[in-house]
N, C-alpha and C positions, 0 to 999 in steps of 0.2 A: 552422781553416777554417770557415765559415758555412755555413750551414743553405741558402741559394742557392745559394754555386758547387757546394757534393759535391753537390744536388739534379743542377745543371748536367751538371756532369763523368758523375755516373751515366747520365744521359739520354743522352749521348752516346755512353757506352761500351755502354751499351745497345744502344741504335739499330745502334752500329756491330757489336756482337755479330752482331747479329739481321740485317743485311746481309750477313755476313759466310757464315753458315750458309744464308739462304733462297738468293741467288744462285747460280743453278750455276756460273757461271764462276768466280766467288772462290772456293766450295765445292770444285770438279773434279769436279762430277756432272754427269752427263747429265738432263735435264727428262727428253729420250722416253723415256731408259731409266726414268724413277722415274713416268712417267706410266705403262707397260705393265706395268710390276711393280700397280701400283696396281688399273688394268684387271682386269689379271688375277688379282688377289684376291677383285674384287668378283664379276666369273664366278665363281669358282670355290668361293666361299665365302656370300657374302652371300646373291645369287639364287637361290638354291640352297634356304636355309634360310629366306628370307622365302615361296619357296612351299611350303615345308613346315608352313611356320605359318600360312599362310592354308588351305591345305587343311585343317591339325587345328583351324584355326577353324571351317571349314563342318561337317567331322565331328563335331563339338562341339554344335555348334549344331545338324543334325539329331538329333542322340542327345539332346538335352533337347526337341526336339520345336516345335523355334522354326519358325514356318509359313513365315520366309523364308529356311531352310536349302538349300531348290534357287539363291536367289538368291546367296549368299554363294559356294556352291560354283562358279557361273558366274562370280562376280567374282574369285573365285583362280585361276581355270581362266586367263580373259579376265589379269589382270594377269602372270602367267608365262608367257602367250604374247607380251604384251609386249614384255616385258624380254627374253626367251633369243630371240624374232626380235629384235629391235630391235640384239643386238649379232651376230647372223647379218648383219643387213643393213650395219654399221657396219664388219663384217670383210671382206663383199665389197663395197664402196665402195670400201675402203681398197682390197685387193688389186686390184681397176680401177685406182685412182690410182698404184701404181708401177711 
């Protein structure tokens, strides 16, 4: 066989792989169920520790005595109010919508 068709033949068996696993239909998954799983990791996991790292960055940052350590500490305060409203508001949107 040539160095074009197995190229060929693999691309194809590829592609159809890769169709095969992304679709939920072909797959028998559910999207909304694998988007709320998804959701709900990043609540529970992610937000969680990106404002823990932004606040041990403002602590940080005052404790070396950096003059814009009140500022840093407003910007983790301000970014985790964000995020934890922002999916408060995304929860009760939804829960209006059904």
């Amino acid at each position: 066989m040539n160095l074009k068709k197995f190229f060929a033949l693999s691309l194809v068996l590829g592609l159809s792989a890769l169709a095969l696993f992304l679709l939920p239909e072909l797959a028998l998954a559910s999207l909304e169920g694998s988007l709320q799983n998804l959701r709900t990791s990043l609540v529970r996991t992610v937000l969680p520790l990106l404002a823990v790292i932004g606040m041990c960055f403002a602590a940080i940052s005052f404790f070396l005595g950096s003059p814009r350590a009140k500022e840093h500490f407003y910007l983790a305060l301000i970014g985790a109010f964000i995020a934890f409203g922002g999916q408060s508001l995304v929860d009760w949107v939804s829960s209006i919508a059904r």
